[in-house]
C-alpha positions in Angstrom: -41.1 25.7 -12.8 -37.5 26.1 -13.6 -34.8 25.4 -16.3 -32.6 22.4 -17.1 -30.5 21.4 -19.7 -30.7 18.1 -21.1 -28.3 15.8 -23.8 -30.7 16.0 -27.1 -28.7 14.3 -28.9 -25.3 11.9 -28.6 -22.1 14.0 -30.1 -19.6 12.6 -32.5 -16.3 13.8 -32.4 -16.4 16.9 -30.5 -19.9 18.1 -28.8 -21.7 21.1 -29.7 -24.1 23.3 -28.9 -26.8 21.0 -31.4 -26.2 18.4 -28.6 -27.9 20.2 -26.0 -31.4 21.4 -25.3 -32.8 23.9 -22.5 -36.5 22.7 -21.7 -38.2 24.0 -18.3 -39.9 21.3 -15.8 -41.9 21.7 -12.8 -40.4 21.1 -9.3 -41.6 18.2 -6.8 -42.6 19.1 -3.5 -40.0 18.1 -1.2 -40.6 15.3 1.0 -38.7 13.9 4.4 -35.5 13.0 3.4 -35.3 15.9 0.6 -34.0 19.3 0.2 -35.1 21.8 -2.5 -32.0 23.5 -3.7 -30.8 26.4 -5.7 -28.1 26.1 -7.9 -24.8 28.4 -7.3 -22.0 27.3 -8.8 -21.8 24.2 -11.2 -18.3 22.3 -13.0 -17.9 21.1 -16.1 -15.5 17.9 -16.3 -13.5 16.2 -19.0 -15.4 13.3 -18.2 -18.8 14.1 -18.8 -18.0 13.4 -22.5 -17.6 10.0 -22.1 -20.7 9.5 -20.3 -22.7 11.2 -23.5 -21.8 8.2 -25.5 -23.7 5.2 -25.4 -21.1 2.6 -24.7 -20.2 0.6 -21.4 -17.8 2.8 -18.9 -17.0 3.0 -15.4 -20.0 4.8 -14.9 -23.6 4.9 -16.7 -23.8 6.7 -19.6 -26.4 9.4 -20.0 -30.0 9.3 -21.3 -31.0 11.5 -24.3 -33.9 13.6 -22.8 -32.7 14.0 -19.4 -30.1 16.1 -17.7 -26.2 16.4 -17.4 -25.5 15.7 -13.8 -22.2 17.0 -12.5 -20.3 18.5 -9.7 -22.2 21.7 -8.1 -22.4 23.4 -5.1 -26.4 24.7 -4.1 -28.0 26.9 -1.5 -31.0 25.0 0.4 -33.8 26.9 0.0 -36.5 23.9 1.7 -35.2 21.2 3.5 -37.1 18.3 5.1 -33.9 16.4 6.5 -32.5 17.2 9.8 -29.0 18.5 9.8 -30.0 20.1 6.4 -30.5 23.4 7.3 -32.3 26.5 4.8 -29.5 29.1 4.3 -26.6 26.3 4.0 -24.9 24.9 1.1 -24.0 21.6 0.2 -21.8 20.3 -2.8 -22.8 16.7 -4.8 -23.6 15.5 -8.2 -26.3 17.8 -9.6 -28.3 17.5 -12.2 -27.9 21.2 -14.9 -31.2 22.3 -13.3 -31.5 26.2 -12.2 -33.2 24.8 -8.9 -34.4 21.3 -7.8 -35.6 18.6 -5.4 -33.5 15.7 -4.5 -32.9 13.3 -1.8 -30.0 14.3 0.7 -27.7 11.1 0.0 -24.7 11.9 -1.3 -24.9 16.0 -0.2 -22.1 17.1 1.7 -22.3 20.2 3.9 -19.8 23.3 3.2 -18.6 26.2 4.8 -18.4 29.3 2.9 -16.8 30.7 5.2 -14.0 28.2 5.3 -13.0 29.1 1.4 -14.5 30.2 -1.5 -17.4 27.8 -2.3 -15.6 27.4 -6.0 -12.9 25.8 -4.1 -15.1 23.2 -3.4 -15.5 22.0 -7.0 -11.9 22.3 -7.6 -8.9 22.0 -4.8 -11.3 20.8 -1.9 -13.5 19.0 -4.7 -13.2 16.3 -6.9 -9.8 17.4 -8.8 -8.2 18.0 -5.4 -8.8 14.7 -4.5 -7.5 13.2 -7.9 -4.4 15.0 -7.8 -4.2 14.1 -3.9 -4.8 10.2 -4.4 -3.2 9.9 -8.3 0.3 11.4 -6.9 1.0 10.3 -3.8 -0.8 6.7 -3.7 0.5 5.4 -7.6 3.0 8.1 -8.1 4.7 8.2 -4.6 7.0 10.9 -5.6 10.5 11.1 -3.7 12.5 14.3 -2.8 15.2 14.9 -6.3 12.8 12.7 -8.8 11.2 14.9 -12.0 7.7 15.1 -12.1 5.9 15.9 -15.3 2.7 16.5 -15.4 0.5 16.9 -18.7 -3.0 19.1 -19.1 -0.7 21.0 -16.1 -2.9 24.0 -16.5 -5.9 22.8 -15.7 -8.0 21.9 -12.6 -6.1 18.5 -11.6 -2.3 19.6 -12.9 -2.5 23.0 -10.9 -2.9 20.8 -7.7 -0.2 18.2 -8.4 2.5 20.3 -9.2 2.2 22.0 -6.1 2.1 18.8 -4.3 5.2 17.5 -5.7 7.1 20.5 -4.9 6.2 20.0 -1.4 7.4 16.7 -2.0 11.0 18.2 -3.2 10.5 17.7 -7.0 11.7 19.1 -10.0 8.4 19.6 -12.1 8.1 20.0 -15.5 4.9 21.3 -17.1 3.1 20.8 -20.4 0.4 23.4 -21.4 -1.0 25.4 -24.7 -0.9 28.8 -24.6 1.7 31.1 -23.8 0.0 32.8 -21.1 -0.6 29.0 -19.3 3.3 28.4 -19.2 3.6 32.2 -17.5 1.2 31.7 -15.4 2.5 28.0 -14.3 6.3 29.1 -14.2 5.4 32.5 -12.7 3.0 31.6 -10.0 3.1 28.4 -9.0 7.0 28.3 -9.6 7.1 25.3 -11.9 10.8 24.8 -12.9 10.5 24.3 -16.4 7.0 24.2 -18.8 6.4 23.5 -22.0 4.3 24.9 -24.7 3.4 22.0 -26.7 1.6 24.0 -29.6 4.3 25.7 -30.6 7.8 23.2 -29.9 8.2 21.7 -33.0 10.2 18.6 -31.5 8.6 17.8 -28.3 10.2 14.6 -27.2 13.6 17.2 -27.6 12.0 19.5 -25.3 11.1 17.2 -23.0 14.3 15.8 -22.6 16.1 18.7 -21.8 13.9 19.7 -19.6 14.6 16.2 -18.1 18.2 16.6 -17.7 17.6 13.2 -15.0 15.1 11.4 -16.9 11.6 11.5 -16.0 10.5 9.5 -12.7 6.8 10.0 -12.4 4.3 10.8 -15.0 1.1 12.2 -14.1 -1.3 12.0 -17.6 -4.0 14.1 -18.2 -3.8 14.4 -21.5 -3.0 11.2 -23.6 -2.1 11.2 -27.2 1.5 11.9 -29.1 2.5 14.2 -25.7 2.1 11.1 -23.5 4.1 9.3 -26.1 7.3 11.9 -25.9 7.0 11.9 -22.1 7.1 8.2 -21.8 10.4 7.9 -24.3 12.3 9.5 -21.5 11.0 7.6 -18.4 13.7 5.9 -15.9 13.7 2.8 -14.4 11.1 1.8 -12.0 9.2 5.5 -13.1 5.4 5.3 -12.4 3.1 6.8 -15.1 -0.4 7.8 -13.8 -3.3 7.7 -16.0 -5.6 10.3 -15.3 -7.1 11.2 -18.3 -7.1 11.1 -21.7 -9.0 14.4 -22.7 -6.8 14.4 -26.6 -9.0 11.0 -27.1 -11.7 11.6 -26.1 -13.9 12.9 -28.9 -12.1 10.5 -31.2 -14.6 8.7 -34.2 -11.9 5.7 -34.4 -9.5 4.0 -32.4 -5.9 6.3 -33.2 -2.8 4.5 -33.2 0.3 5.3 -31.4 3.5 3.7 -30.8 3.5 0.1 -28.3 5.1 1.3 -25.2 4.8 -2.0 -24.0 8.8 -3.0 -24.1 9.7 0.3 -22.9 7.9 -0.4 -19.3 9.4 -4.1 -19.8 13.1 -2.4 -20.1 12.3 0.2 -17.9 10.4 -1.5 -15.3 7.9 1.3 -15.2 4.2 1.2 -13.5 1.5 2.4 -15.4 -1.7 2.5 -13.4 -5.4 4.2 -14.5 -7.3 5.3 -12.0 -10.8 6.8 -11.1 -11.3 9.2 -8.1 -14.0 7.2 -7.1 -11.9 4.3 -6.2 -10.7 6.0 -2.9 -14.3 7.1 -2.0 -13.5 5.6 1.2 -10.6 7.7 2.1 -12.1 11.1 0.9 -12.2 12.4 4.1 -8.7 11.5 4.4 -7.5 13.7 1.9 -10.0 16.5 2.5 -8.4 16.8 5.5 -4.9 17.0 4.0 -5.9 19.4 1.5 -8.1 21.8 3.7 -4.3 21.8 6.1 -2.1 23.0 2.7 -4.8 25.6 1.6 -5.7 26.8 4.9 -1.8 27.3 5.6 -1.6 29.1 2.0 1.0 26.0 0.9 -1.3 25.2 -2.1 -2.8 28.3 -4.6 -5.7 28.0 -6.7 -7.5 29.5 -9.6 -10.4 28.9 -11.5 -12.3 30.3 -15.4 -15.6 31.3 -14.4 -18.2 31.7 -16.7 -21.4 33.4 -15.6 -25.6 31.9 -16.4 -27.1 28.8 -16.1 -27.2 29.1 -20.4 -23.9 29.1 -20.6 -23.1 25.5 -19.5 -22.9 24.1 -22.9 -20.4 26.4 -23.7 -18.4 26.6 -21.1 -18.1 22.8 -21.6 -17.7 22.7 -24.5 -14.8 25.0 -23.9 -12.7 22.8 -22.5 -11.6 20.5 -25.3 -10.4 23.9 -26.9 -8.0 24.8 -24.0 -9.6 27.9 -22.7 -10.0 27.1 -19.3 -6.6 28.1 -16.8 -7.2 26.1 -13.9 -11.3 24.6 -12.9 -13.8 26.0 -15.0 -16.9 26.4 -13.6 -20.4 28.5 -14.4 -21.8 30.3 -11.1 -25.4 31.0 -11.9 
C-alpha cells in the first residue's frame, strides 16, 4: 500500500488544511505499457486552486475523493514499457501519491545528470516554458523597452526577467518582502524592484521606476498592482496575462477600474495565455532553455519543503508569499 492525498472537501476563499485528506490505497500491478514509480520531488502550482472549484475552466476540475495531480518528477522502480528503464526518472503530471502505477503517456525521460532534477519542475519545467512562450511569443520584447514583471519572485518571474535582460531590457520588478526585492536586485540584477507591501502609492512608484513608460507587461499577479502597472503603459505595449494568483481565492467577483479605453488610446495588446497552448513547440523551447542554463546565462532557485505530508502546506503557502522562486516538496 502507499499514501495519497486527496481534495476532501472544495475550499472557499483560501484553502486549508480541512480541505485535504491523507488516506492510503493499494498499488496495481503494473501492466505493458506501465511503470510503477516512486515519487521524488513534487510542485505545487498557482493553478491547482482553480481546478479545486467546481466550475467550468481550461482544464477539468478536480473530484472530491481523489487525488491532486500535479507536476513531479519519479524514480521507476517497475517498468513494463520499453525505453522505460528501472533506475531512470521521468517528469509528468502526478497524482500526490508516495508511489504509484500509471501508464507511460505523457512521461518524459530526464537526465539527472544534465541539472538538478528540481530544475525540471521549474526552469526546464512548466514555468520555464511559460515565461519562454509568454515573453517572447505575446510580449516580443525589443532591445531599450521596460519590462515589468509582477509575482517577479516567483517560479515564472525569475525566468522572465532574465530573459528580457538578454533581450536588452530595462526590468522592473514587483515582489513582497524585503528580502525578495534583495534577492531580485542583488542576484539576478534587476534594475529597479518594488516592494508592493510597503509603497504606500504604487502607481507613483511605478512610474518612476518607468522613467520611459512601460512597454511590456508580464502579469502574474492581477488585482490593484496590475491596475497601477497598466496606468503607465505606452503605445502599442503588450500586457501578458499569466496569472491572476491575487483573485484567485476570491468569494465574489472584485471590481476594478475598466481599462478598456486605456488599450483603445494606447493601442495596447492584452493577451491570456495557458502553457498548454504551445504543447507543440515544447521541445522548441526546452531546447532554448537547456542552451541559457547550460551556458550559466539563466540562474535559478527554488523553496523546498521536505515529506510527502507536507504538500498541503507547502501549497497552501503560496498564496501567502513564502515561496522565493519554485516551490516544491521532495519526498
Amino acid at each position: 500500500m502507499t499514501r495519497q492525498i486527496i481534495l476532501k472537501s472544495r475550499p472557499v476563499g483560501i484553502p486549508t488544511l480541512d480541505n485535504f485528506e491523507s488516506r492510503s490505497v493499494d498499488i496495481h500491478v503494473v501492466s505493458p505499457g506501465q511503470v510503477r514509480l516512486m515519487a521524488h520531488t513534487m510542485s505545487v502550482d498557482p493553478y491547482l486552486r482553480g481546478r479545486m472549484n467546481d466550475a467550468p475552466s481550461y482544464i477539468p476540475s478536480f473530484q472530491l475523493g481523489e487525488p491532486i495531480v500535479g507536476g513531479g518528477v519519479a524514480r521507476i522502480v517497475e517498468s513494463k514499457t520499453e525505453g522505460f528503464n528501472v533506475g531512470s526518472y521521468v517528469m509528468g503530471y502526478l497524482p500526490w501519491q508516495e508511489e504509484m502505477v500509471i501508464d507511460t503517456a505523457g512521461l518524459k525521460i530526464v537526465d539527472e545528470n544534465l541539472a538538478p532534477l528540481s530544475f525540471y519542475l521549474g526552469i526546464l519545467g512548466m514555468p520555464g516554458l511559460t515565461a519562454w512562450f509568454g515573453l517572447t511569443d505575446i510580449g516580443k520584447p525589443q532591445p531599450g523597452e521596460t519590462v515589468v514583471i509582477s509575482g517577479a519572485a516567483g517560479a515564472v518571474g525569475i525566468v522572465v526577467e532574465q530573459l528580457a535582460k538578454i533581450q536588452g531590457c530595462h526590468v522592473v520588478g514587483i515582489a513582497g518582502s524585503d528580502a525578495k526585492v534583495r534577492y531580485l536586485k542583488d542576484e539576478l540584477k534587476f534594475d529597479e524592484v518594488i516592494n508592493y507591501k510597503t509603497t504606500s502609492d504604487l502607481e507613483a512608484a511605478i512610474a518612476l521606476a518607468c522613467p520611459s513608460g512601460v512597454d511590456v507587461y508580464f502579469d502574474n499577479v492581477g488585482g490593484e498592482i496590475s491596475d497601477a502597472v497598466i496606468a503607465q503603459i505606452n503605445k502599442n505595449a503588450r500586457i501578458i496575462i499569466c496569472g491572476q494568483i491575487s483573485l484567485y481565492n476570491a468569494t465574489s467577483q472584485p471590481m476594478g477600474p475598466r481599462i478598456q479605453s486605456v488599450l483603445l488610446k494606447k493601442s495596447a495588446l492584452m493577451q491570456g495565455f495557458i502553457v498548454g497552448n504551445y504543447s507543440s513547440r515544447f521541445d522548441e523551447g526546452l531546447k532554448a532553455l537547456s542552451q541559457l542554463v547550460g551556458t550559466g546565462k539563466l540562474k535559478y532557485t527554488n523553496t523546498t519543503y521536505h515529506g510527502f505530508e507536507r504538500l498541503p502546506e507547502a501549497f497552501i503557502d503560496l498564496f501567502e508569499g513564502k515561496n522565493l522562486g519554485k516551490l516544491i516538496v521532495e519526498l
